[in-house]
The first five atom37 places (N, CA, C, CB, O) and aatype in JSON, in Angstrom:
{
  "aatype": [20, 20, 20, 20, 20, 20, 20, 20, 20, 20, 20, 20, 20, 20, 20, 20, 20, 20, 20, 20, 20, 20, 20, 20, 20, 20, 20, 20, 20, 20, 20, 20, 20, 20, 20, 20, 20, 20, 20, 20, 20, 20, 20, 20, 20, 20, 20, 20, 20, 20, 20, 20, 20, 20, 20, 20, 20, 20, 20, 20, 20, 20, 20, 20, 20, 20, 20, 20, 20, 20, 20, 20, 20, 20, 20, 20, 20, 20, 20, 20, 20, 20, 20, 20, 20, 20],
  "atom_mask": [
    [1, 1, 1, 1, 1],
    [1, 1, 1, 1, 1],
    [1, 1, 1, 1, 1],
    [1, 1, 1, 1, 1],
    [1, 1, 1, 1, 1],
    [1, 1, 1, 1, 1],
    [1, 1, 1, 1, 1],
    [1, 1, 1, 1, 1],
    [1, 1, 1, 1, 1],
    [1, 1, 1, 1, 1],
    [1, 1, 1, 1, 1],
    [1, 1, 1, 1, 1],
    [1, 1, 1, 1, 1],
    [1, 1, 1, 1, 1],
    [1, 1, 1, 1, 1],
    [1, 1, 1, 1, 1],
    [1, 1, 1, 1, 1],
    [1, 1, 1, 1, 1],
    [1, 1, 1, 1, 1],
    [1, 1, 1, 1, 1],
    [1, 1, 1, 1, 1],
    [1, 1, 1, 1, 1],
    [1, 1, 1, 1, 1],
    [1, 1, 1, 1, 1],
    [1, 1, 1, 1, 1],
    [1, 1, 1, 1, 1],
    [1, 1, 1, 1, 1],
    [1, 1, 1, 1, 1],
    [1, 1, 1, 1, 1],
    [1, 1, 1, 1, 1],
    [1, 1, 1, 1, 1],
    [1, 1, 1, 1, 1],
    [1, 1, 1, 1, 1],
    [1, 1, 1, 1, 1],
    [1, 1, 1, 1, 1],
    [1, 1, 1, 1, 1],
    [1, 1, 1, 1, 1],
    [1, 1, 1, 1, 1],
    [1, 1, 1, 1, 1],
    [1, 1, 1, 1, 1],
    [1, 1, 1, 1, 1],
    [1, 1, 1, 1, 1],
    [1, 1, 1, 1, 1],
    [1, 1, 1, 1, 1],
    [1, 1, 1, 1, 1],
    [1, 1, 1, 1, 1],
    [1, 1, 1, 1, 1],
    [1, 1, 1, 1, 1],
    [1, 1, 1, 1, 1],
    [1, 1, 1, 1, 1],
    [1, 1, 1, 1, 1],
    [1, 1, 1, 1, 1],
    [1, 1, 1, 1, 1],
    [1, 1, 1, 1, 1],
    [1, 1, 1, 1, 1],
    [1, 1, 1, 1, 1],
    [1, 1, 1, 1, 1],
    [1, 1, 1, 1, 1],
    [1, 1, 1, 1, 1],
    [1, 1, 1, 1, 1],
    [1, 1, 1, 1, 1],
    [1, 1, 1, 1, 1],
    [1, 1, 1, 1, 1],
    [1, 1, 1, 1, 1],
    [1, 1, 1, 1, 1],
    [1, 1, 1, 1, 1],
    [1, 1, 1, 1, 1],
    [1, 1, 1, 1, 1],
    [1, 1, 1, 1, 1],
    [1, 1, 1, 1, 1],
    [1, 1, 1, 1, 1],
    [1, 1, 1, 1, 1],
    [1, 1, 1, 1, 1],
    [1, 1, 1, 1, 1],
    [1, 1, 1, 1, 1],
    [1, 1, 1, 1, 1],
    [1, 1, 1, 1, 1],
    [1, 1, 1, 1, 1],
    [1, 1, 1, 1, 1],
    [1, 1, 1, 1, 1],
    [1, 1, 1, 1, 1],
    [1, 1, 1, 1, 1],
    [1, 1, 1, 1, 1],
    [1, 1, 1, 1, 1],
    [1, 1, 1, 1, 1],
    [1, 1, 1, 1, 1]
  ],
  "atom_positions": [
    [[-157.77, 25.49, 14.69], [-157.85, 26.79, 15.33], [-156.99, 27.79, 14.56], [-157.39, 26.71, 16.81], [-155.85, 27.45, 14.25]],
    [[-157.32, 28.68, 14.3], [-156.51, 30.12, 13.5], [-155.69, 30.23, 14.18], [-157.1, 31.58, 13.31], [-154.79, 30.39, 13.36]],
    [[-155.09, 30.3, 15.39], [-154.13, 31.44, 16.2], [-152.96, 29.99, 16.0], [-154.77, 32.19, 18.35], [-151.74, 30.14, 16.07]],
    [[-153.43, 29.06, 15.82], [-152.05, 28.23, 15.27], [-151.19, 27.81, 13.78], [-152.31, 27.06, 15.69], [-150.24, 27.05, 13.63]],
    [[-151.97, 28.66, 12.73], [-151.59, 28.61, 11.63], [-150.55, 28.86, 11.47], [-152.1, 29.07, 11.0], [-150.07, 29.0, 12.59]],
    [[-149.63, 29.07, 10.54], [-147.89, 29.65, 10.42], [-148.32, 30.66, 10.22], [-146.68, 29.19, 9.31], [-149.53, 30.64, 10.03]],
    [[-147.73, 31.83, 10.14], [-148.32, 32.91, 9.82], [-146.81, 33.72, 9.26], [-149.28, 33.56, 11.17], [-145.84, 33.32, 9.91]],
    [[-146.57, 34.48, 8.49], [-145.31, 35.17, 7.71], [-145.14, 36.52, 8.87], [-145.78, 35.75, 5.71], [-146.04, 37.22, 9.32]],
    [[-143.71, 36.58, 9.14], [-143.58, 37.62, 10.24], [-144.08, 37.39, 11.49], [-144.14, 38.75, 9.89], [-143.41, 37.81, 12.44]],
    [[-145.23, 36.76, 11.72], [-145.58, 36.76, 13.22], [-145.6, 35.21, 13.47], [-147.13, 37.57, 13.61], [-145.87, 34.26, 12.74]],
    [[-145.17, 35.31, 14.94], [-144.97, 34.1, 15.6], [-145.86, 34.1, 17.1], [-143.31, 33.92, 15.79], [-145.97, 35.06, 17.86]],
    [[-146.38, 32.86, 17.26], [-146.36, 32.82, 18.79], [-145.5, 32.72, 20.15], [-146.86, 32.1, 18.9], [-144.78, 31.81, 20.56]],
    [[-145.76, 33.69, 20.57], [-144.76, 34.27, 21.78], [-145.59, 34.17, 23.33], [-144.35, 36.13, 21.4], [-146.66, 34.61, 23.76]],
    [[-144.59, 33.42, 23.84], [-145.07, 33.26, 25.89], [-143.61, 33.63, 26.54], [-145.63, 31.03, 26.67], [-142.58, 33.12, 26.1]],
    [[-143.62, 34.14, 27.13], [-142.49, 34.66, 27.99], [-143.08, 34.12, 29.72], [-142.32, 36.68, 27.71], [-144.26, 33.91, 29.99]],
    [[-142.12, 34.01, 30.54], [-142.65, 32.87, 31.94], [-141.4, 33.71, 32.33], [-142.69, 30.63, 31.95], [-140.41, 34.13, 31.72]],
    [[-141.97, 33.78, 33.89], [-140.8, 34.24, 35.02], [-141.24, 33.49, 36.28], [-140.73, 36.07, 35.36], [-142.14, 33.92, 37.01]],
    [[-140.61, 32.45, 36.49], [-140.85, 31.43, 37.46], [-142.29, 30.66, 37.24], [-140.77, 32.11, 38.89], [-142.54, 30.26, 36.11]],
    [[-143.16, 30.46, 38.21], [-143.91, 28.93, 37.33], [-145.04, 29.75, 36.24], [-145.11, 27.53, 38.79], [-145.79, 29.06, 35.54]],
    [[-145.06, 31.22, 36.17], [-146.54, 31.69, 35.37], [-146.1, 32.82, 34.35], [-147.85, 32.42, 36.57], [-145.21, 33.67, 34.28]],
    [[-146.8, 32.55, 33.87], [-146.58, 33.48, 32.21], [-146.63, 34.87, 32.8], [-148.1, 33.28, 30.74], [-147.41, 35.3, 33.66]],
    [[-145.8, 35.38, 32.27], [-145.8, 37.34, 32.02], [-146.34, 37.25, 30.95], [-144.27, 38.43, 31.85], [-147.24, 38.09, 31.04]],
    [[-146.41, 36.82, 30.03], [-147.13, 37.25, 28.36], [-147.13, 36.24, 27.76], [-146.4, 38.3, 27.31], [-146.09, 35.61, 27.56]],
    [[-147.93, 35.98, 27.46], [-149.02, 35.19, 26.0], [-149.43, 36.31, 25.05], [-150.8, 34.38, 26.59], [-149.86, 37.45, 25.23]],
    [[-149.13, 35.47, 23.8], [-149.55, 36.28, 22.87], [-148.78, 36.28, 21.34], [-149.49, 37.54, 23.53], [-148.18, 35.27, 20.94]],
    [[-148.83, 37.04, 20.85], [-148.09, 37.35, 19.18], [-146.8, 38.33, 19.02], [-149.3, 38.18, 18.13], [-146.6, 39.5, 19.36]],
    [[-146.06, 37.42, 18.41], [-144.85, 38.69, 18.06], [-144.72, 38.95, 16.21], [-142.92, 37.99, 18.78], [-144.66, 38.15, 15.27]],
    [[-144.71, 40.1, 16.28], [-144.71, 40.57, 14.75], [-143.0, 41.04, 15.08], [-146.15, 42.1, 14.17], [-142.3, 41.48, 15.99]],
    [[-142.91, 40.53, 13.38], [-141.27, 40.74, 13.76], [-140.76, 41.3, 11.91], [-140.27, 38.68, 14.5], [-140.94, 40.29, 11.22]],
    [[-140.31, 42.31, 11.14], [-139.95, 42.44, 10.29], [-138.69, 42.87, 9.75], [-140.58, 42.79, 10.11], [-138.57, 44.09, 9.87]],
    [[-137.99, 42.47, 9.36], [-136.95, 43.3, 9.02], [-136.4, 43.71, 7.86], [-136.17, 42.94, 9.48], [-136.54, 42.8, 7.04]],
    [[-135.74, 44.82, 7.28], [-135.09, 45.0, 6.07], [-133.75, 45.93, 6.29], [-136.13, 45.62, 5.04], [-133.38, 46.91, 6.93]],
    [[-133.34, 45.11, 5.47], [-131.54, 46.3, 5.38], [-131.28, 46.71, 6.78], [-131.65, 48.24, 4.32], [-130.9, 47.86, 6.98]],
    [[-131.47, 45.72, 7.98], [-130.46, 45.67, 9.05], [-131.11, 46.76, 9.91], [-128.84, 45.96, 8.57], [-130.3, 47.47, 10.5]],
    [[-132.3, 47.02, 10.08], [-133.33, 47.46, 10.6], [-134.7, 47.01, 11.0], [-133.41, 48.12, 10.06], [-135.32, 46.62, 10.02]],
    [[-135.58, 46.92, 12.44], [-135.99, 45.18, 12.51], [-136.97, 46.44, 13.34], [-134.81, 43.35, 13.39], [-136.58, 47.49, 13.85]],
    [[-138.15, 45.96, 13.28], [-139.01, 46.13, 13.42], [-139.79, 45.22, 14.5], [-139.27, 46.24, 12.39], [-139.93, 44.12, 13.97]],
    [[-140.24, 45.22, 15.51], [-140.84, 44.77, 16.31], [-141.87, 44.94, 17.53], [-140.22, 44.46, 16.43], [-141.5, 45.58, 18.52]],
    [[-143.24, 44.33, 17.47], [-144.21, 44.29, 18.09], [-145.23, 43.01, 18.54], [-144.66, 45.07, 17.51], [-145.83, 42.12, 17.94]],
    [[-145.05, 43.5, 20.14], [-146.26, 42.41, 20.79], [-147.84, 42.35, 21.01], [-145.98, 42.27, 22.0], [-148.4, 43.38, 21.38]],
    [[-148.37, 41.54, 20.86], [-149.63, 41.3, 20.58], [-150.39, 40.4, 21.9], [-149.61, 40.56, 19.14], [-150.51, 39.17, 21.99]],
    [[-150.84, 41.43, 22.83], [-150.88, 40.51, 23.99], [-152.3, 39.83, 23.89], [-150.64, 41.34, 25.45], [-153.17, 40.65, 23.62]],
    [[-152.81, 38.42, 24.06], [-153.71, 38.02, 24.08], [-154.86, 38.86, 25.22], [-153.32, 36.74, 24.19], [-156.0, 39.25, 24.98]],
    [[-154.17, 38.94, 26.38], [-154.78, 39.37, 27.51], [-155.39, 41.13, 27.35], [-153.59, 39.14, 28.71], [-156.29, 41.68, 27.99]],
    [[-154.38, 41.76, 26.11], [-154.74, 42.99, 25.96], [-155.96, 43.27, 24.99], [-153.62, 43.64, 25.58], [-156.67, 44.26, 25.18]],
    [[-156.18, 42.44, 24.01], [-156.87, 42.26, 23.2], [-158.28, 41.13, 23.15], [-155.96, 42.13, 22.46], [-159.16, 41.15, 22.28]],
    [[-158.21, 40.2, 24.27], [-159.41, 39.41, 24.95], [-159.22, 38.4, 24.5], [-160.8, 39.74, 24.8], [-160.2, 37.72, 24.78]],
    [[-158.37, 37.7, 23.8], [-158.17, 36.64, 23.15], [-157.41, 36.47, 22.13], [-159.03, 36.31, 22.89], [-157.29, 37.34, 21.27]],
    [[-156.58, 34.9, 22.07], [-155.53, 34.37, 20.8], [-155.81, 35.18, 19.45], [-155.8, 32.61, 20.41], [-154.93, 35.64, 18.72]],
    [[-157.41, 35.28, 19.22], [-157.64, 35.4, 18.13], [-157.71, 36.76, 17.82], [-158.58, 34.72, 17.85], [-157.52, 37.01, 16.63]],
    [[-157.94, 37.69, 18.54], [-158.23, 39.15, 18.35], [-156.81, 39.28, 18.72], [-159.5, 40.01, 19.27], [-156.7, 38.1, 18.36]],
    [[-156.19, 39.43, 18.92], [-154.69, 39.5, 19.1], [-153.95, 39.38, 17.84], [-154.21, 38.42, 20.02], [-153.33, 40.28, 17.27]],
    [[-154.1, 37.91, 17.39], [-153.31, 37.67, 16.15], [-153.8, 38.51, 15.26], [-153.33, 36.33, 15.6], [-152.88, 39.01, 14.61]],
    [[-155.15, 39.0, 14.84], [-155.81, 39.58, 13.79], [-155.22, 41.32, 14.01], [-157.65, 39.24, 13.95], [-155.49, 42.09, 13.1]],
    [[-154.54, 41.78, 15.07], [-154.23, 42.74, 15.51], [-152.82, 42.86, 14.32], [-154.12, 42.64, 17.17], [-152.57, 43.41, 13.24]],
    [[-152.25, 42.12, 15.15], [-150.54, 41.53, 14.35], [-150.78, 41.64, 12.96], [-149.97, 39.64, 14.61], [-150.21, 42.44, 12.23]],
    [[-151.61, 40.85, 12.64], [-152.07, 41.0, 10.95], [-152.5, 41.93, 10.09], [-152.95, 40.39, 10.67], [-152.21, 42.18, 8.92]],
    [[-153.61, 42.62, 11.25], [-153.63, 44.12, 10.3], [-152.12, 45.2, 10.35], [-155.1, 45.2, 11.05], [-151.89, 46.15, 9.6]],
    [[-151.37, 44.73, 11.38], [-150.15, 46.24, 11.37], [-149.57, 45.25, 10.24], [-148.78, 46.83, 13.2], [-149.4, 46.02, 9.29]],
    [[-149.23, 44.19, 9.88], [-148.58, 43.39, 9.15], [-148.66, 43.89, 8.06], [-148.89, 42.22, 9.18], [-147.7, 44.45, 7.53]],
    [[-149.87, 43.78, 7.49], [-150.49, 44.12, 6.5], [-150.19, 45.64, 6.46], [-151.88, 43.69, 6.57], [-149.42, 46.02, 5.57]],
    [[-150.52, 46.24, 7.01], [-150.45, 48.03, 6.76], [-148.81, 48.3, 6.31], [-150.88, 49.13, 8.56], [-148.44, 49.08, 5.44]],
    [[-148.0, 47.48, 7.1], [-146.63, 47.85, 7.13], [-145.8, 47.58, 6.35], [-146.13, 47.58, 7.95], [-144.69, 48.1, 6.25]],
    [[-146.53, 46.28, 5.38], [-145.88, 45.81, 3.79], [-146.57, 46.72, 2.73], [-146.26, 44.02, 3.3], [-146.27, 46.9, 1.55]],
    [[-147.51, 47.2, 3.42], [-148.13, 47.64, 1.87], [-147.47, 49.38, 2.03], [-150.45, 47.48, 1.7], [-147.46, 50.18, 1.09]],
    [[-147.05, 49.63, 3.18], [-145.77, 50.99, 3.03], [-144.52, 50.9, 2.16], [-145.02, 51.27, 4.48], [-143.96, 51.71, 1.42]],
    [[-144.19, 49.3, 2.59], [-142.96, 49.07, 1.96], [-142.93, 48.91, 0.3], [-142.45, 47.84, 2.6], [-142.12, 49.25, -0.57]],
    [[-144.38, 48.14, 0.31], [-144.86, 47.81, -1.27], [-144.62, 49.39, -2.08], [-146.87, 47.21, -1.33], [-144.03, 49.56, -3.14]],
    [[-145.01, 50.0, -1.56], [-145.22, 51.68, -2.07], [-143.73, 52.27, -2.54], [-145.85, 52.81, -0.58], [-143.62, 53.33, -3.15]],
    [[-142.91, 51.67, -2.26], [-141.44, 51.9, -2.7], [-140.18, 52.95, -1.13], [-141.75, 53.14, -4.53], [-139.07, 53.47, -1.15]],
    [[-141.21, 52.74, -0.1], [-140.45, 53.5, 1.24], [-138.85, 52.57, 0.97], [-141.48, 53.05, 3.27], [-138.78, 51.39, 0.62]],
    [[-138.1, 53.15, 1.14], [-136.45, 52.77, 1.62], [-135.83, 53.06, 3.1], [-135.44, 53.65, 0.69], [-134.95, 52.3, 3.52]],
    [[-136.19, 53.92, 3.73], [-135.91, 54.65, 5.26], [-136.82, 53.75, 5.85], [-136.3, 56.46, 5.58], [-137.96, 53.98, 6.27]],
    [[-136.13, 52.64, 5.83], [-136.82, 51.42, 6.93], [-136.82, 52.22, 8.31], [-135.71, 49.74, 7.13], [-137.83, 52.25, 9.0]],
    [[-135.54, 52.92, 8.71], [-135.84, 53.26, 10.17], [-136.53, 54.21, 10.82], [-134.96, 53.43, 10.67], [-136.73, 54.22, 12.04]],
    [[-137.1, 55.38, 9.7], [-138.36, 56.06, 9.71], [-139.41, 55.65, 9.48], [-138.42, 56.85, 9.11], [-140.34, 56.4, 9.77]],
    [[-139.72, 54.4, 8.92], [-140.9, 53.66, 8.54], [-140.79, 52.95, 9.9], [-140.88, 52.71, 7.06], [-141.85, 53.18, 10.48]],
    [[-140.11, 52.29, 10.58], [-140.23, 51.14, 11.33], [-140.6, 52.5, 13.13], [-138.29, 49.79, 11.13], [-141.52, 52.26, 13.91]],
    [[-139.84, 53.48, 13.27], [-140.33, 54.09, 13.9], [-141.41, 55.36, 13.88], [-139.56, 54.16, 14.25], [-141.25, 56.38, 14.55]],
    [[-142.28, 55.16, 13.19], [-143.05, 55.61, 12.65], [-144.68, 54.43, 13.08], [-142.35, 55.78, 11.15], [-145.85, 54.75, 13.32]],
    [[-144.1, 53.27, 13.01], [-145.0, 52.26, 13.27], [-144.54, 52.25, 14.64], [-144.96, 50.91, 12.41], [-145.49, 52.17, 15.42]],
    [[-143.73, 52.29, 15.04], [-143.58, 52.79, 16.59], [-144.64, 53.02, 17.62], [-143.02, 53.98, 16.58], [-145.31, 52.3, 18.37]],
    [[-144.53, 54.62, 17.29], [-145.5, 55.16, 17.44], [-146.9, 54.86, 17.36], [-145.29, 55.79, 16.96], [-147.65, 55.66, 17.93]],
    [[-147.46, 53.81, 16.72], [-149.21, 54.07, 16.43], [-149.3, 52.89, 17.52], [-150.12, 53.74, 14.46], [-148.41, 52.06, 17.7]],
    [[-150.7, 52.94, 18.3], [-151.12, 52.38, 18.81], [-151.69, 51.19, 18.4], [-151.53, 52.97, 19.22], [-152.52, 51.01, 17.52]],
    [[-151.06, 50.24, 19.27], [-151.19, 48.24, 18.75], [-152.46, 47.49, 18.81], [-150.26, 47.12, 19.84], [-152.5, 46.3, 18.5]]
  ]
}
């Protein structure tokens, strides 16, 4: 199954508050120079493990290839990705 591969930056994330899940789903997690970047990927928001993770993967993707570009103001880059809709 895809949604269990290792994946770089994103992990699988369930959070539980007594016997039933609050969230299933993906955490994208990046950081540089002490500035951390972070976003959830809810299965339930997206209809499934798999459209979820592929969610995570495209901001993943969009958000290295900013960094690839030579950005340094991680914390204008990271809130900047903030902002866009997940």
């Amino acid at each position: 199954m895809t949604s269990m591969m290792k994946e770089k930056y994103i992990t699988r994330y369930e959070a539980s508050k007594g016997t039933s899940y609050t969230f299933v789903g993906w955490r994208l997690c990046v950081t540089r120079k002490g500035e951390r970047f972070v976003r959830y990927f809810s299965d339930l928001h997206y209809g499934d493990s798999d459209k979820a993770l592929q969610a995570a993967r495209n901001m993943r993707e969009a958000l290295l290839m900013r960094i690839a570009e030579g950005v340094t103001d991680y914390k204008s880059l990271f809130n900047e990705f903030r902002r866009l809709e997940g």
